[in-house]
N, CA, C and O of each residue as an XYZ file, in Angstrom:
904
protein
N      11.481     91.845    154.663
C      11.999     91.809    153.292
C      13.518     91.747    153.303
O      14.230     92.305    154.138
N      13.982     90.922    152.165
C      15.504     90.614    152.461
C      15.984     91.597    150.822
O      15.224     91.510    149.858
N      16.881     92.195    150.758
C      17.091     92.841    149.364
C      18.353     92.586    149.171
O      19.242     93.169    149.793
N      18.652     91.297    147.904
C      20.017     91.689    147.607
C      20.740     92.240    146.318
O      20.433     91.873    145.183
N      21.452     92.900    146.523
C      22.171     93.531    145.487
C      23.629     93.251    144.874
O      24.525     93.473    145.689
N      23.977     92.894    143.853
C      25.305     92.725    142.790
C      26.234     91.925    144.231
O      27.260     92.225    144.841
N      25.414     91.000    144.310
C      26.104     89.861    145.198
C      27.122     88.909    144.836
O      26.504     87.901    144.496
N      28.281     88.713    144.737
C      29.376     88.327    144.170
C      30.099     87.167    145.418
O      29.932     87.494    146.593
N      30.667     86.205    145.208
C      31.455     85.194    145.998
C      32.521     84.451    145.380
O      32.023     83.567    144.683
N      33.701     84.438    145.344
C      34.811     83.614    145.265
C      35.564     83.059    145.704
O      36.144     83.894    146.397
N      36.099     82.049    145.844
C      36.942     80.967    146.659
C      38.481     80.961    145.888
O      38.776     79.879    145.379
N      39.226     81.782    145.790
C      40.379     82.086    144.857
C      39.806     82.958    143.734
O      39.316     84.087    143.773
N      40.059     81.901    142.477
C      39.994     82.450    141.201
C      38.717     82.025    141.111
O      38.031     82.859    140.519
N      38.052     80.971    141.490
C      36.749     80.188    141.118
C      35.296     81.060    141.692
O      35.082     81.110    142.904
N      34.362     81.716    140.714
C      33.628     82.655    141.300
C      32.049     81.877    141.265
O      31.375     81.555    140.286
N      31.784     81.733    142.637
C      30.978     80.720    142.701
C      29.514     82.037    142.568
O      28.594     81.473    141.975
N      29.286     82.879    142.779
C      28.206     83.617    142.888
C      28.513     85.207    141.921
O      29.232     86.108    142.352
N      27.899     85.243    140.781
C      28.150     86.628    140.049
C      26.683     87.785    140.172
O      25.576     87.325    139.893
N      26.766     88.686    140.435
C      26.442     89.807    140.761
C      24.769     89.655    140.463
O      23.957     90.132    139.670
N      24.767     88.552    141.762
C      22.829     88.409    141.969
C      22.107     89.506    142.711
O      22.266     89.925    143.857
N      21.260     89.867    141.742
C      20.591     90.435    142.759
C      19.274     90.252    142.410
O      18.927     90.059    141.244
N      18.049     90.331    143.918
C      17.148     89.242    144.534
C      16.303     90.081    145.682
O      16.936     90.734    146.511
N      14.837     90.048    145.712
C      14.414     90.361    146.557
C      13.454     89.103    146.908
O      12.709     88.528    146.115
N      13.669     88.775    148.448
C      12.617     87.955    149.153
C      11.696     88.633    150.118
O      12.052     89.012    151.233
N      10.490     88.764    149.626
C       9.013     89.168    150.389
C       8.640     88.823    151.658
O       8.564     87.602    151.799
N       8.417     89.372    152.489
C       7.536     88.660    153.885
C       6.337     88.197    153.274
O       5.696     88.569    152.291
N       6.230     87.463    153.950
C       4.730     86.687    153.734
C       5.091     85.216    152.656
O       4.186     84.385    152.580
N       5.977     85.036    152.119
C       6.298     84.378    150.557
C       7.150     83.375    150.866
O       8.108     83.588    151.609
N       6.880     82.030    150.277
C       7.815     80.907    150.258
C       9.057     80.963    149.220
O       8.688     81.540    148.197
N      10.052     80.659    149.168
C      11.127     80.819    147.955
C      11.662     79.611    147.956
O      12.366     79.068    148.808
N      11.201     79.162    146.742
C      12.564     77.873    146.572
C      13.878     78.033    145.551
O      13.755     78.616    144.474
N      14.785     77.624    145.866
C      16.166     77.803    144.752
C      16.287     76.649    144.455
O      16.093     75.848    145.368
N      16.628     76.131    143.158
C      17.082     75.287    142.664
C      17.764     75.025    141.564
O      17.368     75.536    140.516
N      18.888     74.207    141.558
C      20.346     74.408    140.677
C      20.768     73.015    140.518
O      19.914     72.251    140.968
N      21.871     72.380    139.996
C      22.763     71.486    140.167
C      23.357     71.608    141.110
O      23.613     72.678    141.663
N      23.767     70.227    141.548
C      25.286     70.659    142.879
C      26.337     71.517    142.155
O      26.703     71.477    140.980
N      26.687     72.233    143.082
C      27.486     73.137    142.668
C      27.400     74.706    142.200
O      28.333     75.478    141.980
N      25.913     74.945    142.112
C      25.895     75.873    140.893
C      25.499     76.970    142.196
O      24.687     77.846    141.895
N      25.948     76.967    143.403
C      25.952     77.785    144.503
C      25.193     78.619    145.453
O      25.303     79.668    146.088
N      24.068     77.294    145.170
C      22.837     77.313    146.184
C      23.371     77.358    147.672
O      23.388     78.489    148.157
N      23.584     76.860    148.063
C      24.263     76.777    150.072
C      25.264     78.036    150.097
O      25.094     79.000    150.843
N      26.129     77.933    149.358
C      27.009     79.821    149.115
C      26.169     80.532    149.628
O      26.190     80.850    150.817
N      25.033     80.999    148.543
C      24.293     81.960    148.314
C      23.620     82.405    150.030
O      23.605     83.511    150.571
N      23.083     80.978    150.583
C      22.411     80.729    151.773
C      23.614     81.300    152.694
O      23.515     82.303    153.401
N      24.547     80.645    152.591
C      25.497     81.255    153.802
C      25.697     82.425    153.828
O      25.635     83.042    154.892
N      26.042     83.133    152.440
C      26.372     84.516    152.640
C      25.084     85.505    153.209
O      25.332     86.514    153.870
N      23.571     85.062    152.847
C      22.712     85.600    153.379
C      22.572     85.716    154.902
O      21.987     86.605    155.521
N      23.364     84.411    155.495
C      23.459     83.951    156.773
C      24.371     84.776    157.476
O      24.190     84.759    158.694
N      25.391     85.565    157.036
C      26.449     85.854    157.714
C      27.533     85.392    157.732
O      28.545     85.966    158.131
N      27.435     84.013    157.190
C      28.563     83.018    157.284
C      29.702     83.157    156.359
O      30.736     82.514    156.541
N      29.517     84.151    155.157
C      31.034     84.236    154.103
C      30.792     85.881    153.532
O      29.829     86.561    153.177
N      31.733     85.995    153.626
C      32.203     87.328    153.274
C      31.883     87.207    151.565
O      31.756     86.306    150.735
N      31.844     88.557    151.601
C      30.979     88.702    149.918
C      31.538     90.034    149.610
O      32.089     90.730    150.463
N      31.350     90.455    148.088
C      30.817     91.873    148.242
C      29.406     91.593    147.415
O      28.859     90.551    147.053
N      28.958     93.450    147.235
C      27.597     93.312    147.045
C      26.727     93.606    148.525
O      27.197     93.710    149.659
N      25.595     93.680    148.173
C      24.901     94.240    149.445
C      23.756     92.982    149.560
O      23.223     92.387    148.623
N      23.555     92.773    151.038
C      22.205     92.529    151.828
C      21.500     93.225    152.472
O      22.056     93.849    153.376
N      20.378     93.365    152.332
C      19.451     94.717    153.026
C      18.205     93.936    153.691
O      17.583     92.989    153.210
N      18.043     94.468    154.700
C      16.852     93.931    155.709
C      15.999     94.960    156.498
O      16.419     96.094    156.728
N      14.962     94.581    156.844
C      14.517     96.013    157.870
C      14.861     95.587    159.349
O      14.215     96.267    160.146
N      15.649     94.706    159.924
C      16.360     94.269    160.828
C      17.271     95.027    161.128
O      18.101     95.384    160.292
N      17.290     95.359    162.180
C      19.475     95.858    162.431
C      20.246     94.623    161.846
O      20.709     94.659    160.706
N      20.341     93.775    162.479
C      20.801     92.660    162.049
C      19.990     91.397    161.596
O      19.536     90.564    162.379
N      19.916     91.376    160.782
C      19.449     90.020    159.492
C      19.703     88.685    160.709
O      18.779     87.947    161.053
N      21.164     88.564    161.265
C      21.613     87.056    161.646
C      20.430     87.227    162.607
O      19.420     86.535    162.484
N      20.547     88.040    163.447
C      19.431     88.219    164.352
C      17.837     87.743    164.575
O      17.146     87.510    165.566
N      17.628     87.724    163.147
C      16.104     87.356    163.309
C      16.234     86.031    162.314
O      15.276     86.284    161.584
N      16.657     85.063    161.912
C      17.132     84.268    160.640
C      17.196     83.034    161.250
O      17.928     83.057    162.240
N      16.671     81.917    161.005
C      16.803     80.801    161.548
C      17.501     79.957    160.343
O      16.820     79.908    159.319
N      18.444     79.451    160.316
C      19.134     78.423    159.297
C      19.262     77.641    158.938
O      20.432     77.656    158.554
N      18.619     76.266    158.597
C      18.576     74.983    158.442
C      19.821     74.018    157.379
O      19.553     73.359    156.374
N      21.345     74.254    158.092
C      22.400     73.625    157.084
C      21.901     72.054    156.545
O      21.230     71.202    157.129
N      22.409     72.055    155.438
C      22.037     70.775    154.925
C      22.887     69.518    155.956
O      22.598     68.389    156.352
N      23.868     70.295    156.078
C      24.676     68.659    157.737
C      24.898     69.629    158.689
O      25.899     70.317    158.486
N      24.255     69.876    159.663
C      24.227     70.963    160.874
C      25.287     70.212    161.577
O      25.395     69.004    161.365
N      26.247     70.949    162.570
C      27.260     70.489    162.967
C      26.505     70.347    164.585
O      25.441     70.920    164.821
N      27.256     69.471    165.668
C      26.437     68.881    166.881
C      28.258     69.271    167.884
O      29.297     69.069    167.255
N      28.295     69.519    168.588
C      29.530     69.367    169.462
C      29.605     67.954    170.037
O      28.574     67.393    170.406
N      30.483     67.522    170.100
C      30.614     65.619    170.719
C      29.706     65.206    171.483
O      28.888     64.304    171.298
N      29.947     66.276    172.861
C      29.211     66.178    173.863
C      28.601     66.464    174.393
O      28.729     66.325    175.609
N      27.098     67.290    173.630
C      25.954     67.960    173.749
C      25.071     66.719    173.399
O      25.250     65.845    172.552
N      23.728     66.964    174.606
C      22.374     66.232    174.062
C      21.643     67.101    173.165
O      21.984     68.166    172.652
N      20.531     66.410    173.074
C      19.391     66.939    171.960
C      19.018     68.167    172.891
O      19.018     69.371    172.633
N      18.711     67.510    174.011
C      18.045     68.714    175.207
C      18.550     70.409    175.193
O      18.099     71.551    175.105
N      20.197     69.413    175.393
C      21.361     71.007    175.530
C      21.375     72.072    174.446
O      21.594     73.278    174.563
N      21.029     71.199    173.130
C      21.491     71.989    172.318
C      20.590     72.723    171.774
O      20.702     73.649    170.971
N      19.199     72.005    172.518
C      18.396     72.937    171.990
C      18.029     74.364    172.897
O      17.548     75.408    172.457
N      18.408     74.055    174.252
C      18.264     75.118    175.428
C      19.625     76.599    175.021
O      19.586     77.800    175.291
N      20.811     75.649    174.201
C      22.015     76.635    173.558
C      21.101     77.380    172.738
O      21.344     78.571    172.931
N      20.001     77.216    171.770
C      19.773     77.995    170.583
C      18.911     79.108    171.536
O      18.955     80.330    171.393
N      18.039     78.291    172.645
C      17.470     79.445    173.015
C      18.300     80.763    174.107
O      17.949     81.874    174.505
N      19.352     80.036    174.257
C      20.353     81.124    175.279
C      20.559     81.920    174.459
O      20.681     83.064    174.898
N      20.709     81.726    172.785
C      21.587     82.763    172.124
C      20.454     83.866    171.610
O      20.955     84.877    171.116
N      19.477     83.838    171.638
C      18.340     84.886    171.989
C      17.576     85.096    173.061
O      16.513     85.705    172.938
N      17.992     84.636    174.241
C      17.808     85.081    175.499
C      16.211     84.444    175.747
O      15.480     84.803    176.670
N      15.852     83.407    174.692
C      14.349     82.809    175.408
C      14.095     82.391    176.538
O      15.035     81.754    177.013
N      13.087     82.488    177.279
C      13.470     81.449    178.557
C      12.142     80.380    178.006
O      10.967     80.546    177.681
N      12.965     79.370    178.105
C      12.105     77.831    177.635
C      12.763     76.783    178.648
O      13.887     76.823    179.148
N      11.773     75.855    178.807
C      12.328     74.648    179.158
C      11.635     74.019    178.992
O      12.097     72.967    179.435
N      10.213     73.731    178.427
C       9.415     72.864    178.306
C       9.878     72.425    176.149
O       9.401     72.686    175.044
N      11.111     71.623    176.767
C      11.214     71.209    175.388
C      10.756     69.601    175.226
O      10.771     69.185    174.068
N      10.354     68.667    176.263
C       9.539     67.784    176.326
C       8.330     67.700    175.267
O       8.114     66.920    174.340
N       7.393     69.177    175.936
C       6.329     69.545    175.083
C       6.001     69.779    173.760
O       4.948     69.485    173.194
N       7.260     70.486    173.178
C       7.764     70.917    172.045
C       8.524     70.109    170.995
O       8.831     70.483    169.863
N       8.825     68.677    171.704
C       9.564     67.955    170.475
C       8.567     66.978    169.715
O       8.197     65.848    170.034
N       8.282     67.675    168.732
C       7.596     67.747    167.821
C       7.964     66.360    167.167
O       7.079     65.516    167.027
N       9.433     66.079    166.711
C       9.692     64.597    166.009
C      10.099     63.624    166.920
O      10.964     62.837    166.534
N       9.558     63.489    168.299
C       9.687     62.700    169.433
C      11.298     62.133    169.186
O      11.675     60.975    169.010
N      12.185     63.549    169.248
C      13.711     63.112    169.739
C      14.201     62.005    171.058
O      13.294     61.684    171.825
N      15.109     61.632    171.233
C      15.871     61.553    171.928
C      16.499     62.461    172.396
O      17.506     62.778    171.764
N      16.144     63.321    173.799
C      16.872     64.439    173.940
C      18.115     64.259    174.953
O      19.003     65.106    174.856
N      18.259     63.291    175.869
C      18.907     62.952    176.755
C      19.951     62.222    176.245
O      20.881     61.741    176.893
N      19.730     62.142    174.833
C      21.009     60.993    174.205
C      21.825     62.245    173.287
O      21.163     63.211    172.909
N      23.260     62.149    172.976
C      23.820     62.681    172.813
C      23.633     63.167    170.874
O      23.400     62.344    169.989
N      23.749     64.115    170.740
C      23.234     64.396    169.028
C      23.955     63.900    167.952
O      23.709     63.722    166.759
N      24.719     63.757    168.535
C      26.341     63.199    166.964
C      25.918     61.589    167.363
O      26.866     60.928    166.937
N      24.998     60.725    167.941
C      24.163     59.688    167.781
C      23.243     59.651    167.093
O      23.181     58.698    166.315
N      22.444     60.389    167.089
C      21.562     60.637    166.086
C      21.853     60.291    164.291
O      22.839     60.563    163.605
N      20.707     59.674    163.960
C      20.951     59.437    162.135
C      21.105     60.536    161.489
O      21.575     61.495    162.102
N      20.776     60.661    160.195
C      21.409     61.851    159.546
C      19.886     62.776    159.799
O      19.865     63.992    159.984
N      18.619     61.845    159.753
C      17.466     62.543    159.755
C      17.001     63.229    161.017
O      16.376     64.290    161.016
N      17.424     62.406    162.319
C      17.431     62.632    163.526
C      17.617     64.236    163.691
O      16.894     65.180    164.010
N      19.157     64.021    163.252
C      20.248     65.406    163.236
C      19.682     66.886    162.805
O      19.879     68.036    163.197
N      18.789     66.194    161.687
C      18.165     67.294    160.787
C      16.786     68.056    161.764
O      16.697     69.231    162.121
N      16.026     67.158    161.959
C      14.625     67.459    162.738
C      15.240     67.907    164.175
O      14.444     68.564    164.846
N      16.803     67.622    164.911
C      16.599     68.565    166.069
C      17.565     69.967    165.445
O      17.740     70.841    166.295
N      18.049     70.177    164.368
C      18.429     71.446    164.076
C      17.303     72.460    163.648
O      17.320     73.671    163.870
N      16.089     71.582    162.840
C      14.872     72.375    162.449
C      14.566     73.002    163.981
O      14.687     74.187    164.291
N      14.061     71.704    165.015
C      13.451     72.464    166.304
C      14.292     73.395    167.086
O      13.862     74.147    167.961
N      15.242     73.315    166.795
C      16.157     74.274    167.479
C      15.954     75.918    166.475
O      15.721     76.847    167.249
N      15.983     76.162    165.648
C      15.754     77.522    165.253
C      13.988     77.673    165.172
O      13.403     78.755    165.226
N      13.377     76.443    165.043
C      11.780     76.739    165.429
C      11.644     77.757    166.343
O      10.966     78.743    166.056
N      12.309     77.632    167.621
C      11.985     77.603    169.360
C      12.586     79.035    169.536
O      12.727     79.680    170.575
N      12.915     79.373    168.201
C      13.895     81.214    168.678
C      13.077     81.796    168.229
O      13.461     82.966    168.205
N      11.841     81.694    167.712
C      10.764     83.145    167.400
C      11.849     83.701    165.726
O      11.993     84.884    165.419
N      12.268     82.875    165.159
C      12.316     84.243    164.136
C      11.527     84.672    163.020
O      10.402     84.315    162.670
N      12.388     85.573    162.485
C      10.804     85.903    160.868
C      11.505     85.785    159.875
O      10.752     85.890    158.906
N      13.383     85.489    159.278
C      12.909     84.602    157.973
C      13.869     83.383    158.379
O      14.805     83.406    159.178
N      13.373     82.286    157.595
C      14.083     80.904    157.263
C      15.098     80.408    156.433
O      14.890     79.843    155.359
N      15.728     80.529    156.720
C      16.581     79.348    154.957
C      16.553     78.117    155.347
O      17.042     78.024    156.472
N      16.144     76.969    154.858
C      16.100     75.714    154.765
C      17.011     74.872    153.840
O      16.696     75.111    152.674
N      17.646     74.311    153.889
C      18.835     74.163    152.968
C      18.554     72.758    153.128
O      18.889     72.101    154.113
N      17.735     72.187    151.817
C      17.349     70.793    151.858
C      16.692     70.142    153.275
O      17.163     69.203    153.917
N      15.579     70.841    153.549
C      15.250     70.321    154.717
C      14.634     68.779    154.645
O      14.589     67.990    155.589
N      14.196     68.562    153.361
C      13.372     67.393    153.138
C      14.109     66.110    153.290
O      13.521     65.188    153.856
N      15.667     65.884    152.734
C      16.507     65.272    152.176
C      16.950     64.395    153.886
O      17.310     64.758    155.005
N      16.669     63.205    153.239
C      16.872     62.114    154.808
C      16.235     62.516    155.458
O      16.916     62.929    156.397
N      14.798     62.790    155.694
C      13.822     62.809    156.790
C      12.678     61.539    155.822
O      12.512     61.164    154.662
N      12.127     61.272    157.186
C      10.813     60.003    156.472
C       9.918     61.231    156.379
O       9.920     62.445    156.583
N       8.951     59.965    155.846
C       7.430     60.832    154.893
C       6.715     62.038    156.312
O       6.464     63.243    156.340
N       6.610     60.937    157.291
C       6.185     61.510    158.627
C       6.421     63.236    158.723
O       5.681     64.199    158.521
N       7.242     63.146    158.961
C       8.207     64.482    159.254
C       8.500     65.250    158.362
O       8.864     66.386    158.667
N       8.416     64.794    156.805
C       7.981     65.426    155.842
C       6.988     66.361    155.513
O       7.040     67.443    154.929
N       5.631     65.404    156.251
C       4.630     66.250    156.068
C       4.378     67.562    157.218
O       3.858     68.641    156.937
N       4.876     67.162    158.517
C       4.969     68.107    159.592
C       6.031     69.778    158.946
O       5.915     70.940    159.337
N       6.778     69.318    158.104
C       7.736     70.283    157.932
C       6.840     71.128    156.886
O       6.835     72.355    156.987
N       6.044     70.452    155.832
C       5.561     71.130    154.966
C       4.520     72.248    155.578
O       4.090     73.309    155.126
N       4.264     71.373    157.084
C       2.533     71.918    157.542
C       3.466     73.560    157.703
O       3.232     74.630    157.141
N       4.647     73.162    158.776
C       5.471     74.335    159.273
C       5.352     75.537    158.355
O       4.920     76.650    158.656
N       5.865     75.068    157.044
C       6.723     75.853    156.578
C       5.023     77.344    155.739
O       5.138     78.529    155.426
N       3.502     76.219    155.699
C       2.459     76.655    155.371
C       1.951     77.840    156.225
O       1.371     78.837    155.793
N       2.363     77.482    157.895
C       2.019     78.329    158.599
C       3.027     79.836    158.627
O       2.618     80.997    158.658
N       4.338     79.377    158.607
C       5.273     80.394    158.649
C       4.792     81.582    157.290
O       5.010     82.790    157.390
N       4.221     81.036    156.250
C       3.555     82.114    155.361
C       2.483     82.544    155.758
O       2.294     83.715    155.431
N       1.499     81.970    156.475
C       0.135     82.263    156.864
C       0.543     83.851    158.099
O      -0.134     84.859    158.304
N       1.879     83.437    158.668
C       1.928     84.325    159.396
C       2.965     85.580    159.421
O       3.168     86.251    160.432
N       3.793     85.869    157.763
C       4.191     86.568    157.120
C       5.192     86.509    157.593
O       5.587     87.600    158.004
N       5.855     85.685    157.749
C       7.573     85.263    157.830
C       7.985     84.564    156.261
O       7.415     83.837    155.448
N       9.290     85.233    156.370
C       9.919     84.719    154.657
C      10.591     83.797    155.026
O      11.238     83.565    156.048
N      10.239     82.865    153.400
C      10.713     81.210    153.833
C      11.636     81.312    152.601
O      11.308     81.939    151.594
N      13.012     80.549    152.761
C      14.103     80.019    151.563
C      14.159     78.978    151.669
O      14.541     78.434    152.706
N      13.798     78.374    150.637
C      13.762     76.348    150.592
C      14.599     75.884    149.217
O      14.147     76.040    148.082
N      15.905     75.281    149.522
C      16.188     74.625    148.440
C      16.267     73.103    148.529
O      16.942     72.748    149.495
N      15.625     71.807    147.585
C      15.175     71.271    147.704
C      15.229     70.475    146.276
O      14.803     70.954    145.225
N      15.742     69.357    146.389
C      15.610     68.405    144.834
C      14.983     67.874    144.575
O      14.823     67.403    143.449
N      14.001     67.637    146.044
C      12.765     66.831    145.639
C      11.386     67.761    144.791
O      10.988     68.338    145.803
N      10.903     68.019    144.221
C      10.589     69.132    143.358
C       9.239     69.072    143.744
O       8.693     70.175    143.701
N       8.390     67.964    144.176
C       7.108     67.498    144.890
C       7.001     68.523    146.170
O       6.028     69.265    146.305
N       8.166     68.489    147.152
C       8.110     69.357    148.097
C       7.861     70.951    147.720
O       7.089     71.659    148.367
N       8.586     71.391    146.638
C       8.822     72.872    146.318
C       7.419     73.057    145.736
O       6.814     73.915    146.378
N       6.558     72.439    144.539
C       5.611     72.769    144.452
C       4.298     72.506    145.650
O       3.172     72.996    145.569
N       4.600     71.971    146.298
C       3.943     71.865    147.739
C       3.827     73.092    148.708
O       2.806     73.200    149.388
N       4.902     74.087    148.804
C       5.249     74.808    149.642
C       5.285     76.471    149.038
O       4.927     77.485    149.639
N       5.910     76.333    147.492
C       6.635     77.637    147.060
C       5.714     78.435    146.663
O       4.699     77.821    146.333
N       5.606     80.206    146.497
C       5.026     81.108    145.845
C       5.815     81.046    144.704
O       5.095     80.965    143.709
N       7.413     81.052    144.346
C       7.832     81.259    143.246
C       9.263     80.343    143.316
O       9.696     80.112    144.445
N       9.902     79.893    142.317
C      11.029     79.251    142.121
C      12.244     79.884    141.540
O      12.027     80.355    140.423
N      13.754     80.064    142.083
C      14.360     80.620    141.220
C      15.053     79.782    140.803
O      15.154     78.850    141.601
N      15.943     79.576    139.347
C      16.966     78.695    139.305
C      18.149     79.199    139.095
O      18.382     80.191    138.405
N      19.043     78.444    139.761
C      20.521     79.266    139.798
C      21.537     78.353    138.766
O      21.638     77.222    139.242
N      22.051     78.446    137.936
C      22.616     78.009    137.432
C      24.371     78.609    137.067
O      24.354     79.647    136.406
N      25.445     78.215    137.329
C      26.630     78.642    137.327
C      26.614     79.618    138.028
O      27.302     80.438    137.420
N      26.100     80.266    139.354
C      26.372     81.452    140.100
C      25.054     82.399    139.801
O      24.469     83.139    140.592
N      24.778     82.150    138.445
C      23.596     83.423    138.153
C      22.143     82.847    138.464
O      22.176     81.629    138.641
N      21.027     83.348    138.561
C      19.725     83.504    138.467
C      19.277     83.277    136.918
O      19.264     84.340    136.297
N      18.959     82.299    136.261
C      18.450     82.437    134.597
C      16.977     82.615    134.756
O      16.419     83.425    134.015
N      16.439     82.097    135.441
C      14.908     81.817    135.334
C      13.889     81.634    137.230
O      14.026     80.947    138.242
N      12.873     82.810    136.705
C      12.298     83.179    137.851
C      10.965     82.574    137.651
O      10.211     83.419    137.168
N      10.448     81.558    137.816
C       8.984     80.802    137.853
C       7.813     80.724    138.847
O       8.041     80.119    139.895
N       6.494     81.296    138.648
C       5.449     81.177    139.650
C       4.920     80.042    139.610
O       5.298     79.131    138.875
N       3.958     79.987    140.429
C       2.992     79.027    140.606
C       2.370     78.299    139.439
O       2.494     77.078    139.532
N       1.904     78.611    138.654
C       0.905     78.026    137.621
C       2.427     77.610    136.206
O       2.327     77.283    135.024
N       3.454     77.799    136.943
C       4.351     77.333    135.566
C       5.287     76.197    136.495
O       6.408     75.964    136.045
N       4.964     75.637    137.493
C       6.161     74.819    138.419
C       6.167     73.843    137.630
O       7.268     73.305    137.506
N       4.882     73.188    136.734
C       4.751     71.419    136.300
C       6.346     72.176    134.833
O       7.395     71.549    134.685
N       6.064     73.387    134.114
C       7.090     73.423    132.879
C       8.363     73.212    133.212
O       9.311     72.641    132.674
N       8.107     74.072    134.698
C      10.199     74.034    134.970
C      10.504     72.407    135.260
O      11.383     71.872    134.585
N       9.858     71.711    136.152
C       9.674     70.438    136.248
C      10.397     69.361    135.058
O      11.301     68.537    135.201
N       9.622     69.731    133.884
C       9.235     68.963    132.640
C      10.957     69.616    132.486
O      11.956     68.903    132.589
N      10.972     70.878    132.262
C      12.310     71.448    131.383
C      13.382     70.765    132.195
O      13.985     69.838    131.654
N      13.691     71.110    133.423
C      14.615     70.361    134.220
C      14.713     68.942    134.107
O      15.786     68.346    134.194
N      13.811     68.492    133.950
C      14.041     66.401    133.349
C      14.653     66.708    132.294
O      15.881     66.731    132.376
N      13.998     67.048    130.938
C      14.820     66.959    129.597
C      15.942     67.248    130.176
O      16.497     66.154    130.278
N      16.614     68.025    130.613
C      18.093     68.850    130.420
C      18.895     67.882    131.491
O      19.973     67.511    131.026
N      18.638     67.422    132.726
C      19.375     66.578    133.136
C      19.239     64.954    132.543
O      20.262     64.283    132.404
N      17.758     64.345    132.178
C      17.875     63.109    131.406
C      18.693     63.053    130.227
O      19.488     62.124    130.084
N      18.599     63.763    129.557
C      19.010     63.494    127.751
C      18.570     62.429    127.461
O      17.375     62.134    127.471
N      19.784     61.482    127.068
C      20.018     60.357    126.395
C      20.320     59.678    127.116
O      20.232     58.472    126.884
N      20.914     60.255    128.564
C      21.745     59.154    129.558
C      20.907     57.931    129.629
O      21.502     56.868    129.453
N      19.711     57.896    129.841
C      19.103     56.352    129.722
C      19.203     55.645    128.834
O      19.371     54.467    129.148
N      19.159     55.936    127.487
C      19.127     55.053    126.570
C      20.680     55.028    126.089
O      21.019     54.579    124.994
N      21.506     55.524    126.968
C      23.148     55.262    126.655
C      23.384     54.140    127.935
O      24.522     53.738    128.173
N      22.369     53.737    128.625
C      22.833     52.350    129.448
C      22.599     51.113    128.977
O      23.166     50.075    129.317
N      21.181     51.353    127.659
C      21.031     50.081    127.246
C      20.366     48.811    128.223
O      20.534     47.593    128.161
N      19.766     49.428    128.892
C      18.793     48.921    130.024
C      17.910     47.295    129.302
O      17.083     47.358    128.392
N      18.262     46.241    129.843
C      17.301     45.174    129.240
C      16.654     44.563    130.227
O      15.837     43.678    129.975
């Protein structure tokens, strides 16, 4: 269980995250979803370790980074690391001993070729297998769907089915909205920093419907389409 409390983030004067607070379940899929901007990936990083906050994160972990696998929406690659290396780096940094990553590459990488070669989708499916391969128990996925083909689409969904089957907490944010009702127990939406609206299962098609009206409007019929 992840517990957060009067979670706050600012970049100067500009306060990208106001005093959320959020509990994520073991066992439970979570999807977030917002506009760009409205400080979905923030939110993810600060859960991550990655930005200083105030406000509290609570885990039954000593350390949260510790057991947390991260899926950045553009995962960064060093120049001159392969697929191979970098995935044998994720397992050094929890002390796995693996080497049968042959066996294990799941989206039939290129591992011997260098990763900053790789397409944008490439990039994505060896950052997924790389926190796969560390054993942890929760996820953030930060647009995992976005530039991967259908293929690998569906492998990620199977993933993300089992990781609940086996009571690891999942964070999925995601624009494709097909994926989230595919995967999620509940939806939150973040809008300007805050949480407005917390949605289950049997209401995903309303938020769906509500989220078209409010981003369509009129914009179509202000192009005058013939």
């Amino acid at each position: 269980m992840i517990k957060i409390g009067n979670l706050s983030k600012a970049f100067g004067t500009h306060e990208v995250l106001k005093n959320i607070s959020l509990t994520f379940e073991k066992g439970n899929v979570y999807g977030i979803v917002g506009e760009n901007g409205s400080g979905k990936t923030t939110l993810f990083r600060c859960i991550a370790g990655l930005e200083k906050h105030s406000g509290t994160i609570q885990c039954e972990h000593d350390k949260l980074k510790n057991h947390l696998g991260f899926l950045q929406t553009d995962p960064y690659f060093f120049p001159k690391i392969t697929g191979r290396e970098y995935l044998q780096l994720f397992c050094n940094a929890r002390k796995i001993d693996e080497n049968n990553f042959d066996g294990k590459n799941i989206f039939d990488l290129p591992l011997n070729q260098y990763a900053v070669t790789y397409s944008t989708g490439m990039k994505k499916k060896l950052a997924l297998t790389a926190i796969l391969l560390q054993n942890n128990e929760v996820f953030i996925l930060d647009e995992p769907f976005n530039g991967v083909d259908i293929q690998s689409n569906i492998i990620i969904t199977e993933i993300i089915h089992r990781f609940k089957a086996m009571g690891k907490t999942v964070i999925i944010s995601s624009h494709i909205f097909s994926t989230l009702n595919d995967t999620c127990d509940e939806i939150h939406l973040l809008k300007d920093g805050v949480f407005v609206k917390r949605v289950f299962k049997n209401e995903f098609g309303l938020l769906e419907q509500e989220m078209k009206e409010i981003t369509i409007g009129n914009k179509i019929e202000r192009l005058g389409l013939k």
